[in-house]
Kinemage of the C-alpha trace (Angstrom):
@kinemage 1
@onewidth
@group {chain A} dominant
@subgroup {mainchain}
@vectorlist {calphas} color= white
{ca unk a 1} P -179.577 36.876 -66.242
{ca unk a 2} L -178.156 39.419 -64.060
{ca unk a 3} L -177.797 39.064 -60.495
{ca unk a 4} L -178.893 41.051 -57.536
{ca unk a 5} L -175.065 41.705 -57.309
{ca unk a 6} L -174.971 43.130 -60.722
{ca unk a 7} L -178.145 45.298 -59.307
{ca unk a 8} L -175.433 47.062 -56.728
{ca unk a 9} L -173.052 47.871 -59.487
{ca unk a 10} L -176.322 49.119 -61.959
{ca unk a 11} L -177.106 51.943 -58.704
{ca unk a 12} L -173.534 52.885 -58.414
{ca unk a 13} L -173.105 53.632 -61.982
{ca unk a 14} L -176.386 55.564 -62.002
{ca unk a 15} L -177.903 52.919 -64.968
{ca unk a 16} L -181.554 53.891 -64.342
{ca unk a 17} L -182.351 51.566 -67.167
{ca unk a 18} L -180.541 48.344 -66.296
{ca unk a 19} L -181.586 48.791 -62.985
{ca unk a 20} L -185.141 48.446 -63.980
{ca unk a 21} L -184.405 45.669 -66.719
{ca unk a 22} L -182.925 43.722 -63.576
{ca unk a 23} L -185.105 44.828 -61.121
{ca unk a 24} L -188.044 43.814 -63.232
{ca unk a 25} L -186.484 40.383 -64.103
{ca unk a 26} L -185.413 39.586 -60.739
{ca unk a 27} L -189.620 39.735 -59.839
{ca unk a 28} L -190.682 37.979 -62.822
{ca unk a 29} L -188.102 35.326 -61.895
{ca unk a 30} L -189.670 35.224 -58.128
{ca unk a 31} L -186.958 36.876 -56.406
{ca unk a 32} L -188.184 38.450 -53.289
{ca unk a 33} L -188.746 42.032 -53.234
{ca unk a 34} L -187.119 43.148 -49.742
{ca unk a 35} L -184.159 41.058 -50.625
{ca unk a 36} L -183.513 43.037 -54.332
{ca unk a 37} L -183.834 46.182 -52.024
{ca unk a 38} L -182.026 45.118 -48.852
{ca unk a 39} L -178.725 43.509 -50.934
{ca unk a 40} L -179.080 45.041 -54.873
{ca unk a 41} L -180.190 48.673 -54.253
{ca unk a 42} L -179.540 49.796 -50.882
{ca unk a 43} L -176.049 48.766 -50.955
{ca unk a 44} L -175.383 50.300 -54.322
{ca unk a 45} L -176.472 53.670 -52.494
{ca unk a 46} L -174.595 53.229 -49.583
{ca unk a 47} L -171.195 52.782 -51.655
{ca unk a 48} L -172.174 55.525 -53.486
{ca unk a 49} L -172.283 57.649 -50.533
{ca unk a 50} L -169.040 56.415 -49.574
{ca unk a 51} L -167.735 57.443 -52.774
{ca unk a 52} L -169.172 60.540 -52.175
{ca unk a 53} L -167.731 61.374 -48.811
{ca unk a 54} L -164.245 60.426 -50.001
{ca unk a 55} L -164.616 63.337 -52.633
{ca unk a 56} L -164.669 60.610 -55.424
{ca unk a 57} L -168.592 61.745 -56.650
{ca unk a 58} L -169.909 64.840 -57.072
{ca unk a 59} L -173.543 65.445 -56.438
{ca unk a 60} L -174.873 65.024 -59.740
{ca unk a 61} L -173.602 61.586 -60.077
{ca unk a 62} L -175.140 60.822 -56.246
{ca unk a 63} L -178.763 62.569 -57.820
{ca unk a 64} L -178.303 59.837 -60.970
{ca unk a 65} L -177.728 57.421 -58.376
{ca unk a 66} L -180.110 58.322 -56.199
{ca unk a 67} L -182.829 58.115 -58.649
{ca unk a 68} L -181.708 55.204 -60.420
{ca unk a 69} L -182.382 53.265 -57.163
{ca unk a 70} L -185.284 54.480 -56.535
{ca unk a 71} L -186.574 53.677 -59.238
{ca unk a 72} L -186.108 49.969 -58.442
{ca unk a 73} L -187.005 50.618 -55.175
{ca unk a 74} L -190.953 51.838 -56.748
{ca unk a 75} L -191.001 48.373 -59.316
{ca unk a 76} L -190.198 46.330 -55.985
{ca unk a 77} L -191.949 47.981 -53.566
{ca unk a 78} L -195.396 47.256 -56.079
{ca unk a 79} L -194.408 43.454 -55.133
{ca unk a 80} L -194.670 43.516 -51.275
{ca unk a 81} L -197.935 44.183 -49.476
{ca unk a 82} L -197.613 47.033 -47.738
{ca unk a 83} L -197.252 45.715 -43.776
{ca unk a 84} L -193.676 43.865 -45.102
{ca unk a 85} L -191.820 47.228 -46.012
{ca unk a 86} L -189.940 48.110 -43.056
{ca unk a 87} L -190.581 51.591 -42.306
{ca unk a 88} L -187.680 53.424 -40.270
{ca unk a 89} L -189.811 55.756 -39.156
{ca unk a 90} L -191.525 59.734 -40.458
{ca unk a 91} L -189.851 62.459 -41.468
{ca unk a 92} L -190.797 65.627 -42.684
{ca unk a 93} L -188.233 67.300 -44.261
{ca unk a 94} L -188.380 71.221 -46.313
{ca unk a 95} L -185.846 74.042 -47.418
{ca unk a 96} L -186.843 76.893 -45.415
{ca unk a 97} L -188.674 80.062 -45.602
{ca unk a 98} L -187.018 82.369 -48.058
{ca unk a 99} L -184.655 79.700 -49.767
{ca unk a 100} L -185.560 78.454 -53.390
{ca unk a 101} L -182.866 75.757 -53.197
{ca unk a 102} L -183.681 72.039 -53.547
{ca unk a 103} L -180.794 70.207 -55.122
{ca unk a 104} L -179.571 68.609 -51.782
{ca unk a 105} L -183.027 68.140 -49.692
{ca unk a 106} L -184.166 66.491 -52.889
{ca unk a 107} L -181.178 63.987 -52.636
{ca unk a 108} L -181.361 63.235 -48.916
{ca unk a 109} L -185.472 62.949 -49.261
{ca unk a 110} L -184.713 60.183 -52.313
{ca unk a 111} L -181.834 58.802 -50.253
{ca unk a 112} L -183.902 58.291 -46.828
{ca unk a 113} L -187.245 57.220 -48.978
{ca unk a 114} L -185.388 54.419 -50.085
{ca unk a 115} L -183.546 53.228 -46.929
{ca unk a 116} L -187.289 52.900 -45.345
{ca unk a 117} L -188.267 56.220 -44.440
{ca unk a 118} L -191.840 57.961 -44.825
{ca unk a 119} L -190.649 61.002 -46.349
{ca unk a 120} L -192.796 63.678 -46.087
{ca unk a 121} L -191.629 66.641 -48.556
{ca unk a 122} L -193.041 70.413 -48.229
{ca unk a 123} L -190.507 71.377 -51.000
{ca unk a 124} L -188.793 74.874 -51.047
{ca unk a 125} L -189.625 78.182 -48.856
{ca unk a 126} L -191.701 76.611 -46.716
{ca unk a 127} L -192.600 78.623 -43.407
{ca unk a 128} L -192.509 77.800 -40.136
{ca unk a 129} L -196.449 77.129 -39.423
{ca unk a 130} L -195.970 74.840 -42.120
{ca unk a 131} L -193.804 72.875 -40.580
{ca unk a 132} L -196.015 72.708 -37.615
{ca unk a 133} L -198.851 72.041 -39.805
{ca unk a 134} L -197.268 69.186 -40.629
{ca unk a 135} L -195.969 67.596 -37.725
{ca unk a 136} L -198.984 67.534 -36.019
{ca unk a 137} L -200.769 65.987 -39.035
{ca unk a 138} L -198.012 63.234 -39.773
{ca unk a 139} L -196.535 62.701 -36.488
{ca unk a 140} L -192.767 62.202 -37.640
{ca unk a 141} L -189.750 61.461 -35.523
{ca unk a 142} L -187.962 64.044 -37.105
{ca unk a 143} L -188.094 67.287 -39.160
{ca unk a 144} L -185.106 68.017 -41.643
{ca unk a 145} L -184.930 71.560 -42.116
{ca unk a 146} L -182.278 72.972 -45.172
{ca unk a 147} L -180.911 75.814 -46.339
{ca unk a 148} L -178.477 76.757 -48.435
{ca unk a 149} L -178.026 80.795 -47.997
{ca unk a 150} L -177.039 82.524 -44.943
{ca unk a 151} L -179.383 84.858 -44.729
{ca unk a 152} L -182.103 81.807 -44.492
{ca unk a 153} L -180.410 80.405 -41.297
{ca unk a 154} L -182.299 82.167 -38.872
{ca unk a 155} L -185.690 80.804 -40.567
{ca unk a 156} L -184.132 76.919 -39.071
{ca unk a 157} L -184.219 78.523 -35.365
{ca unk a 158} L -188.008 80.172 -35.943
{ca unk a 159} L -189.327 76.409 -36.782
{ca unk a 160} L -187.391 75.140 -33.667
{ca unk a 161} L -189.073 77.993 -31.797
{ca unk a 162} L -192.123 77.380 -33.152
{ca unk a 163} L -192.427 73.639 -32.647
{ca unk a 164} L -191.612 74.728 -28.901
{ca unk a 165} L -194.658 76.799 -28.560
{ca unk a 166} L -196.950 74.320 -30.055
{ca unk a 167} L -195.525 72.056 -27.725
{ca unk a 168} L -194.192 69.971 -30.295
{ca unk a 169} L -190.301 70.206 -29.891
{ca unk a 170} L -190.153 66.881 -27.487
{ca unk a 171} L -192.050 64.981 -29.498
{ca unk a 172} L -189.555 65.454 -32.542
{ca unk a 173} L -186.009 65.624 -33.186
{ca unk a 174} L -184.861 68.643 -35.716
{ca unk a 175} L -182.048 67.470 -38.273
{ca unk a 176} L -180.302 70.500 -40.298
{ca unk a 177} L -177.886 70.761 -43.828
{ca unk a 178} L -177.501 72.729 -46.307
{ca unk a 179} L -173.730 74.506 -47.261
{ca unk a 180} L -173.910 77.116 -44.825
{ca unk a 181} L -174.777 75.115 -41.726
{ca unk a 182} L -172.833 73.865 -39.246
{ca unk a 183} L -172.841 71.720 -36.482
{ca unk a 184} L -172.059 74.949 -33.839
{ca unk a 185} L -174.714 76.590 -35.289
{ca unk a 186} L -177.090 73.437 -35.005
{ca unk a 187} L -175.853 73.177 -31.199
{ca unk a 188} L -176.566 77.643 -31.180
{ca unk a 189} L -180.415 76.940 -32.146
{ca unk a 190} L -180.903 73.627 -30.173
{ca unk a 191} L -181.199 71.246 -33.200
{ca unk a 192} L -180.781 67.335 -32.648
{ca unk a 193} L -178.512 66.472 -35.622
{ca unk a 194} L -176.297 68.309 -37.856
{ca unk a 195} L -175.511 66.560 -41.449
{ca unk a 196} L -172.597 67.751 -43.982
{ca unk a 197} L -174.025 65.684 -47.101
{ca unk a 198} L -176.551 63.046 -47.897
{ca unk a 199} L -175.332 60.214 -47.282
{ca unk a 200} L -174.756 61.205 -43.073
{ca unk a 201} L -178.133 62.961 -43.150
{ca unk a 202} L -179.215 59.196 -43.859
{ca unk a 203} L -177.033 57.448 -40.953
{ca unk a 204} L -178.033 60.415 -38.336
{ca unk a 205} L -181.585 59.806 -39.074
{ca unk a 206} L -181.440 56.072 -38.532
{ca unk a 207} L -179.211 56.859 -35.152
{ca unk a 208} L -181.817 59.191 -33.885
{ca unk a 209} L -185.086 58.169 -35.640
């Protein structure tokens, strides 16, 4: 039978199919759910993001990834009652007003779902109230805001305005990627965190969270 090792090497070569054969047999066989996570799946991701940052995987692989480990993340997480998932913390995350894009937020919302975040997802060209809306129904510990064309930057610094007039920005921290976002302009509109790719949008939000 194959091993929770073997479940690591499944994730990295995006096998959504073995990973749920071994995932599944794993449980039947009693194995326990947060360990098939915590030392099959999770590492598999994290390699894959390592991969990733060395220029060795392109985002299409990390998606296949992503999503091959989360879906033995969902067959586990059906195993364990629900106060033994350790959760990391809330975040909402959206691509901002005017920007249709969703390739990337979609990968870092799979990517911190499965390393124990409540991921909240507005989706695509979602407006600041929104965003508001949101944080004061789900009480996060951090808003990811992306975008992926210039000319939907300045819609990052009208949320970060806008959770200060609620009275909301100290209650939060503000994490922002996308390609045309940097970490001067996240220090120019007062964010918390800056991320180039997934897998350090997932290792900022467990430093800060």
């Amino acid at each position: 039978m194959a091993s929770i090792k073997d479940l690591t090497e499944f994730v990295i070569q995006a096998d959504i199919e073995k990973v749920k054969e071994t995932t599944a047999a794993l449980l039947a066989a009693g194995e326990d759910p947060l360990k098939i996570i915590n030392e099959g799946l999770i590492p598999g991701i994290n390699e894959v993001g390592e991969r990733f940052k060395e220029g060795n995987l392109f985002v299409p692989e990390m998606m296949m990834s992503a999503q091959a480990m989360k879906a033995g993340v969902d067959l586990a997480k059906e195993k364990i009652e629900g106060a033994d998932i350790p959760n990391a913390g809330t975040i909402v995350i959206g691509t901002v007003a005017g920007d249709l894009h969703d390739i990337g937020k979609n990968l870092v919302s799979m990517m911190l779902d499965s390393s124990g975040f409540n991921v909240v997802d507005l989706g695509v060209d979602v407006p600041a109230d929104k965003f508001i809306a949101a944080v004061k129904e789900h009480k996060p510990s951090i808003v990811g805001l992306s975008a992926l064309l210039t000319t939907t930057m300045p819609a990052m610094k009208e949320v970060i305005d806008a959770l200060k007039e609620s009275n909301l920005r100290d209650q939060v921290k503000v994490v922002i990627g996308g390609a045309p976002v940097s970490q001067a302009y996240a220090d120019e509109i007062g964010a918390d965190g800056y991320a180039p790719d997934a897998a350090l949008a997932v290792e900022l939000c467990k430093k800060i969270a």
